[in-house]
Backbone as a printed PyTorch tensor [residue, N CA C, xyz], in Angstrom:
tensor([[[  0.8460,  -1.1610,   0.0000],
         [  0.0000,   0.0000,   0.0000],
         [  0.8940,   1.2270,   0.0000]],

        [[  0.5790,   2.2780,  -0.5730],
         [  1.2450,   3.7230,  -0.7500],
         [  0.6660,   4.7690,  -0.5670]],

        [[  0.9920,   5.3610,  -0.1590],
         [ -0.2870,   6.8070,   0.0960],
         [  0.1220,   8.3020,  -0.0520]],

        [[  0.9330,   7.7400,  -1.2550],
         [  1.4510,   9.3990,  -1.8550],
         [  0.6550,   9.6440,  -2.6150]],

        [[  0.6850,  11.3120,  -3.0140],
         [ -0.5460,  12.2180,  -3.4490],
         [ -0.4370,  11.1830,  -4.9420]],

        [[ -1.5060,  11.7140,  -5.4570],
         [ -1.9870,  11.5320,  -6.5890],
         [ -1.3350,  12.3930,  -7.7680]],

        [[ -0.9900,  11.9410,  -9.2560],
         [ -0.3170,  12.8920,  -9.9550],
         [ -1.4630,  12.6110, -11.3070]],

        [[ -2.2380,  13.6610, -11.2560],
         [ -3.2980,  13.9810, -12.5090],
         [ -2.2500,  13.9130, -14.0570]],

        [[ -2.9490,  13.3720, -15.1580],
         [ -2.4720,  13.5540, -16.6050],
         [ -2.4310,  12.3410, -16.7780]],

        [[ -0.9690,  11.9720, -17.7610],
         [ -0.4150,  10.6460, -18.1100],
         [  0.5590,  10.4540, -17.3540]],

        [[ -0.3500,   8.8360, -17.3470],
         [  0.5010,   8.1400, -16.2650],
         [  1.6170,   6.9710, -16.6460]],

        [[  2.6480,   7.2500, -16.0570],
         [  3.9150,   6.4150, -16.5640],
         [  3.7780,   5.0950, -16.1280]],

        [[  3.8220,   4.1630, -16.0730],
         [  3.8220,   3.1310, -15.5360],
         [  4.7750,   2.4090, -15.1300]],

        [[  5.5400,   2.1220, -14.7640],
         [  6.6260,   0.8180, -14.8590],
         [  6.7700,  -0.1760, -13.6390]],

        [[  6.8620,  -1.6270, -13.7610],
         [  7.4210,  -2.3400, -13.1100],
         [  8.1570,  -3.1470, -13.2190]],

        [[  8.6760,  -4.0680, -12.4760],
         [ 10.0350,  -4.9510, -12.4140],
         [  9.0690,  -6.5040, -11.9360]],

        [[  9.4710,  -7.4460, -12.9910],
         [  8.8850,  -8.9670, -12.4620],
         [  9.7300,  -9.1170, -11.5300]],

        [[  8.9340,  -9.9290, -10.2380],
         [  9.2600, -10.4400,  -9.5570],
         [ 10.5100, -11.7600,  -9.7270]],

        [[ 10.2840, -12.5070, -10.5520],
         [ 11.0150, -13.4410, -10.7320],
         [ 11.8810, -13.5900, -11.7560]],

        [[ 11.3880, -12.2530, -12.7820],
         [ 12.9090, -12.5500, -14.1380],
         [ 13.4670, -11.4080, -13.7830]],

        [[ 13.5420, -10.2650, -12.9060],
         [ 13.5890,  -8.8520, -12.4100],
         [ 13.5740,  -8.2540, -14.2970]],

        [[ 12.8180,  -8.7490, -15.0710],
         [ 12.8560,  -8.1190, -16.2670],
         [ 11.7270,  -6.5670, -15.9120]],

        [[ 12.2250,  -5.3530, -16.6450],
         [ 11.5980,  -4.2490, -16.6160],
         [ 10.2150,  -4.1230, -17.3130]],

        [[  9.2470,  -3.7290, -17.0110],
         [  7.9630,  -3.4510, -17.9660],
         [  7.9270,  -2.1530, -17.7300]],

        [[  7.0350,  -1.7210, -19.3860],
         [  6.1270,  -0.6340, -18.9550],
         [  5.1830,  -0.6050, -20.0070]],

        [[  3.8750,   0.0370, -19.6190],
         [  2.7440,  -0.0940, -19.4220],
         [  2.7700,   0.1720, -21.5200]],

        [[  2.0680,  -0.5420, -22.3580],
         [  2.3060,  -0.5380, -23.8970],
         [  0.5280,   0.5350, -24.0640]],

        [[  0.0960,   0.4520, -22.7800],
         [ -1.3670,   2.1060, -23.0500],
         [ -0.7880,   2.9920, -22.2670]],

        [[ -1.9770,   3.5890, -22.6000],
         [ -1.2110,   5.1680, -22.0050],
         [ -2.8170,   5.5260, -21.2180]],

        [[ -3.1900,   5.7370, -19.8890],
         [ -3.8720,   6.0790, -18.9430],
         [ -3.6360,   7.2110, -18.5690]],

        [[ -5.0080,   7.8060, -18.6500],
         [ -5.2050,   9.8000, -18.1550],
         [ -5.8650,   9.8620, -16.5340]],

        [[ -5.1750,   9.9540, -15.7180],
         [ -6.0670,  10.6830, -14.6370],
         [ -6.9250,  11.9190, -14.2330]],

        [[ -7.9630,  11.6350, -14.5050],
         [ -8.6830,  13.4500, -14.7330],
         [ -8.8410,  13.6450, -12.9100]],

        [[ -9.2910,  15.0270, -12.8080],
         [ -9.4100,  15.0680, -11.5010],
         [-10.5090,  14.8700, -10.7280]],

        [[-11.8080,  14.2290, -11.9500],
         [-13.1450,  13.7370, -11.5990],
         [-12.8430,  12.2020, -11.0360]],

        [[-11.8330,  11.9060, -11.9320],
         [-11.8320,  10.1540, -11.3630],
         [-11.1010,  10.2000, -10.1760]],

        [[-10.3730,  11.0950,  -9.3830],
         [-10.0630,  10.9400,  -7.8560],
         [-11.0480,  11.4620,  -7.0250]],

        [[-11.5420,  12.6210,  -7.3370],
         [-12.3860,  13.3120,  -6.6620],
         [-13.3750,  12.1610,  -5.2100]],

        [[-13.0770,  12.4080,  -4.0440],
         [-14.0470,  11.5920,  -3.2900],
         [-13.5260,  10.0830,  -3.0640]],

        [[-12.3750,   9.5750,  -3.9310],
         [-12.3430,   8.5720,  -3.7300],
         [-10.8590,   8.1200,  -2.8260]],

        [[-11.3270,   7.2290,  -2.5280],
         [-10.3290,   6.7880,  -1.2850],
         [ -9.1920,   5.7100,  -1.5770]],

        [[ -9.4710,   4.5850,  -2.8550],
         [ -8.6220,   3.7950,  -2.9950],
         [ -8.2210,   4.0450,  -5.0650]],

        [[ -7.3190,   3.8080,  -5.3560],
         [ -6.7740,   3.8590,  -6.2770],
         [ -5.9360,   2.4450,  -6.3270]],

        [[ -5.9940,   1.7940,  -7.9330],
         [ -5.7280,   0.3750,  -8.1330],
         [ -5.0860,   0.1870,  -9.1510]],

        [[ -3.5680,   0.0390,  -9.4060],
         [ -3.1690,  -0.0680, -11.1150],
         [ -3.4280,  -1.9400, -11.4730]],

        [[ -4.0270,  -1.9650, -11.8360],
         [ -3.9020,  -3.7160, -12.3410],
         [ -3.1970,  -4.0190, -13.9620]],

        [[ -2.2710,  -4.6080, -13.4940],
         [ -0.8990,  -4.9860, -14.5820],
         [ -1.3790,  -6.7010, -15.2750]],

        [[ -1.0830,  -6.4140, -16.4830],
         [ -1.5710,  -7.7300, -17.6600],
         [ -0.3550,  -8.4070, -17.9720]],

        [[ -0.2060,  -9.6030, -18.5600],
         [  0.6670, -10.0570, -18.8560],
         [  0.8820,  -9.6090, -20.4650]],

        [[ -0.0450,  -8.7930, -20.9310],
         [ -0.0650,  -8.3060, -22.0490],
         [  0.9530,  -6.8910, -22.3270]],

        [[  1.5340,  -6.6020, -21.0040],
         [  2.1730,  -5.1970, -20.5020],
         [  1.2190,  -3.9790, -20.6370]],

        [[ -0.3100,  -4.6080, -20.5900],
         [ -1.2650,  -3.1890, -20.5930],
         [ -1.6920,  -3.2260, -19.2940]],

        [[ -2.2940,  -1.9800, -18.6650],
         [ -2.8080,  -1.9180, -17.2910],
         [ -3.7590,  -1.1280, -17.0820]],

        [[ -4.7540,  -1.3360, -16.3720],
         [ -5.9360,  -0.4480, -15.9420],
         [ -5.6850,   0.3910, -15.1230]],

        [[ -6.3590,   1.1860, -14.5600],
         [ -6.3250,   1.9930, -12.8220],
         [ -7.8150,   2.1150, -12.8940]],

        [[ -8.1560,   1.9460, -11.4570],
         [ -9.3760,   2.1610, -11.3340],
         [ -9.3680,   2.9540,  -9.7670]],

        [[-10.5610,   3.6360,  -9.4030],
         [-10.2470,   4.5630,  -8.0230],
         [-11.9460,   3.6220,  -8.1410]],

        [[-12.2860,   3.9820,  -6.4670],
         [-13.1980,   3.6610,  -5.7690],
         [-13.2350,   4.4970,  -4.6710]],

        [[-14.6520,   4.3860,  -4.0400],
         [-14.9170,   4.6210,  -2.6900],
         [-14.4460,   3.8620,  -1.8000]],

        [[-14.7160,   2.4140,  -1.9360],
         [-14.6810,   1.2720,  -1.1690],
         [-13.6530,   0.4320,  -1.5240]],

        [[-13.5220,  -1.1490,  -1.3930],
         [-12.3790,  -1.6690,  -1.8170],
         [-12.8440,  -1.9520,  -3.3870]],

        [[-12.1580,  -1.7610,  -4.3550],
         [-12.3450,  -1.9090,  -5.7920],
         [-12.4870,  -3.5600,  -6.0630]],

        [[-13.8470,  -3.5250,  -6.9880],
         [-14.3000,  -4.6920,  -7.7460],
         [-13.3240,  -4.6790,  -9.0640]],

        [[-13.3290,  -6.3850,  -9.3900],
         [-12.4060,  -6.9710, -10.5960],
         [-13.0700,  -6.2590, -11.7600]],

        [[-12.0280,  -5.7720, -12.7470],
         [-12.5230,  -5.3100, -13.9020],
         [-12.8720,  -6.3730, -14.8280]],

        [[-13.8740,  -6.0580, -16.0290],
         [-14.0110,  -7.3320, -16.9060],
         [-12.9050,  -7.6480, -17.7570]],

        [[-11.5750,  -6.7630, -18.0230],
         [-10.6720,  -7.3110, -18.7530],
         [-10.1100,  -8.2410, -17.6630]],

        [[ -9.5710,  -7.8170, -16.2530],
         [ -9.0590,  -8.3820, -15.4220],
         [ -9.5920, -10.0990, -15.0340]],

        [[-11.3080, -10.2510, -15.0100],
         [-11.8180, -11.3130, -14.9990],
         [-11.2110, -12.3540, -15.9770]],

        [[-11.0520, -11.7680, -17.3910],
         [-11.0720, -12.6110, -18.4320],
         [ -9.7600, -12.9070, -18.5420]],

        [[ -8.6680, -12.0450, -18.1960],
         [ -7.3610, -12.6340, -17.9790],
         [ -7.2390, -14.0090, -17.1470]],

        [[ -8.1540, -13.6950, -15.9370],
         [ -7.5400, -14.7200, -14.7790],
         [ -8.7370, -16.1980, -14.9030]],

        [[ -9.5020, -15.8500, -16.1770],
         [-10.1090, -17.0110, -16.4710],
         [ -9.3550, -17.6690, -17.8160]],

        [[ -8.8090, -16.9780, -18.5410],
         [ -8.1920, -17.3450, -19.4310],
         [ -6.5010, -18.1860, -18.2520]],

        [[ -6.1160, -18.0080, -17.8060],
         [ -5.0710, -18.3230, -17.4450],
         [ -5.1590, -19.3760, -16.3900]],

        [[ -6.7270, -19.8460, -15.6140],
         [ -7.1600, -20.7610, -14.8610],
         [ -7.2020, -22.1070, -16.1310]],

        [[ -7.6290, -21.6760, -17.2740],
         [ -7.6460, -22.8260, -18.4970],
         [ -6.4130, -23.1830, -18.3850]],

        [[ -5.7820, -22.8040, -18.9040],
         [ -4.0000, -22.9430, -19.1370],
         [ -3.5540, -23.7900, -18.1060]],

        [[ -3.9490, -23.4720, -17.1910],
         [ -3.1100, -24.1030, -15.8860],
         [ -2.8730, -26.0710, -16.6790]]])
């Protein structure tokens, strides 16, 4: 969890895998307007194996997105 301010516009993305420490970054490009923080309390980047990622803000604890569903049903097949 992190609880530094919020930075409105485009958002950079990047992370590091856990296990190949290979670098990503995000292949969309996500706008934070200042309507989608406004009031809200939690903020969520969810990372794809596709190197694309959502953010979603909420009031409460944030529900699975439908791309996010279909990833982790697509990848329950695979298993």
């Amino acid at each position: 969890m992190n609880t530094s301010p919020v930075i409105l516009g485009l958002q950079i993305v990047t992370w590091k895998d856990a296990k190949t420490s290979e670098l990503h970054t995000a292949k969309n490009q996500v706008f934070l307007k200042k309507n989608d923080v406004k009031d809200m309390k939690y903020l969520v980047v969810h990372l794809y194996p596709d190197d694309t990622i959502e953010i979603v803000t909420s009031l409460n604890w944030p529900n699975p997105t439908e791309k996010g569903l279909k990833w982790q049903e697509e990848i329950r097949k695979n298993k």
